[in-house]
C-alpha positions as CSV (number, residue, x, y, z in Angstrom):
1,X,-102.8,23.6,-36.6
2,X,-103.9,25.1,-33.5
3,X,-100.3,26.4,-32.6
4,X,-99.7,27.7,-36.5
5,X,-102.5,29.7,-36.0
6,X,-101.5,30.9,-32.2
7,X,-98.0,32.5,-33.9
8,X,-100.0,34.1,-36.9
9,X,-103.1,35.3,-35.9
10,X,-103.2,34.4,-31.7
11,X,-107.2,35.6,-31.5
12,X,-108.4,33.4,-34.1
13,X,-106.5,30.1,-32.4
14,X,-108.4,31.1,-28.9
15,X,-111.7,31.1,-30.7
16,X,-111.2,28.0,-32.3
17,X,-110.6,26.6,-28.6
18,X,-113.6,28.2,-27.4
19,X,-111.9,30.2,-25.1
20,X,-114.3,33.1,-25.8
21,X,-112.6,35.1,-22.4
22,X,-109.2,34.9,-23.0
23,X,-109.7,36.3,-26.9
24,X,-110.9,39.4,-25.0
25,X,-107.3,40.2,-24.0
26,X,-105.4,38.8,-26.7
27,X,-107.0,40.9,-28.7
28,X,-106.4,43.8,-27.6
29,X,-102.8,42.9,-28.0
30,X,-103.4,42.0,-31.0
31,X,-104.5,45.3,-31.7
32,X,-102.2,47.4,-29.8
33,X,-99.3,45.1,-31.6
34,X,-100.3,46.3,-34.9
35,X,-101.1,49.3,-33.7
36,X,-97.2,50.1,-32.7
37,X,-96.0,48.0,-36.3
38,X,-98.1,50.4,-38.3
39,X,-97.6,54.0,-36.7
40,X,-94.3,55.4,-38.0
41,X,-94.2,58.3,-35.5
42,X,-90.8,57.0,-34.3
43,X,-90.1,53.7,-36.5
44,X,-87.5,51.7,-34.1
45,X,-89.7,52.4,-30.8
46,X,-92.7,51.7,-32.2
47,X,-91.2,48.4,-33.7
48,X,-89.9,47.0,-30.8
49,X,-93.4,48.0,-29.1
50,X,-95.4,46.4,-31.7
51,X,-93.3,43.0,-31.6
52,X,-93.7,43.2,-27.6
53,X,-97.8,43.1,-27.9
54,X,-97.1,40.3,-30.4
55,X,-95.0,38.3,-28.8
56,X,-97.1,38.8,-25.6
57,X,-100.2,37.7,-27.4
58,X,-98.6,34.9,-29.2
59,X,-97.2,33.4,-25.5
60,X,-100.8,33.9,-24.2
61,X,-102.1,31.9,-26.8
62,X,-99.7,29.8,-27.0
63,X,-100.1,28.6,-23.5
64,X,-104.0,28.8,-23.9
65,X,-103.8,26.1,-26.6
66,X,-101.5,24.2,-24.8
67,X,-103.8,23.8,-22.0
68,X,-107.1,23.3,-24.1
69,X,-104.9,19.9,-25.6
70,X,-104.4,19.3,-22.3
71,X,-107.9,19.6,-21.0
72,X,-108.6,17.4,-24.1
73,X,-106.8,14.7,-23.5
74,X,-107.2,14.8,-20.3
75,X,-111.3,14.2,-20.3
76,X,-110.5,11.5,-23.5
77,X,-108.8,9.4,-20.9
78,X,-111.6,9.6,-18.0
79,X,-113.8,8.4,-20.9
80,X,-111.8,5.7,-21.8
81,X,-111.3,4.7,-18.2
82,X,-114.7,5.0,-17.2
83,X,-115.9,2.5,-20.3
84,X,-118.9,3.2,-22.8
85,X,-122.5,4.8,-21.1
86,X,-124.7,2.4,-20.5
């Protein structure tokens, strides 16, 4: 679900991994991407601007998810080898 939301709407997925300082960024290319899809000063350059903010910010959070799973799993199996708290 995590990686849907990464391609669609890349701030919302780094929230949802608590990654509260990578959203800064990805956000603002977020912004500038719809930024360049929306102005229609010169429609092809500002296309391929606006799809270069968004595919930047959908590889950022891309990545970012990939590691939080990562980090995830990662501290679920150094619970599972360190056995139940006592």
């Amino acid at each position: 679900m995590r990686y849907f939301t990464a391609v669609f709407v890349s701030p919302l997925a780094l929230l949802l991994c608590r990654r509260w300082f990578q959203f800064i960024p990805n956000l603002l290319l977020y912004v500038l991407a719809w930024l360049g899809l929306a102005l229609a000063i010169l429609p092809f350059v500002t296309l391929v601007v606006g799809a270069f903010f968004w595919a930047l910010g959908v590889v950022h959070a891309v990545l970012v998810v990939s590691a939080y799973n990562k980090d995830r799993r990662h501290r679920e199996l150094l619970a599972a080898v360190r056995g139940p708290k006592r």
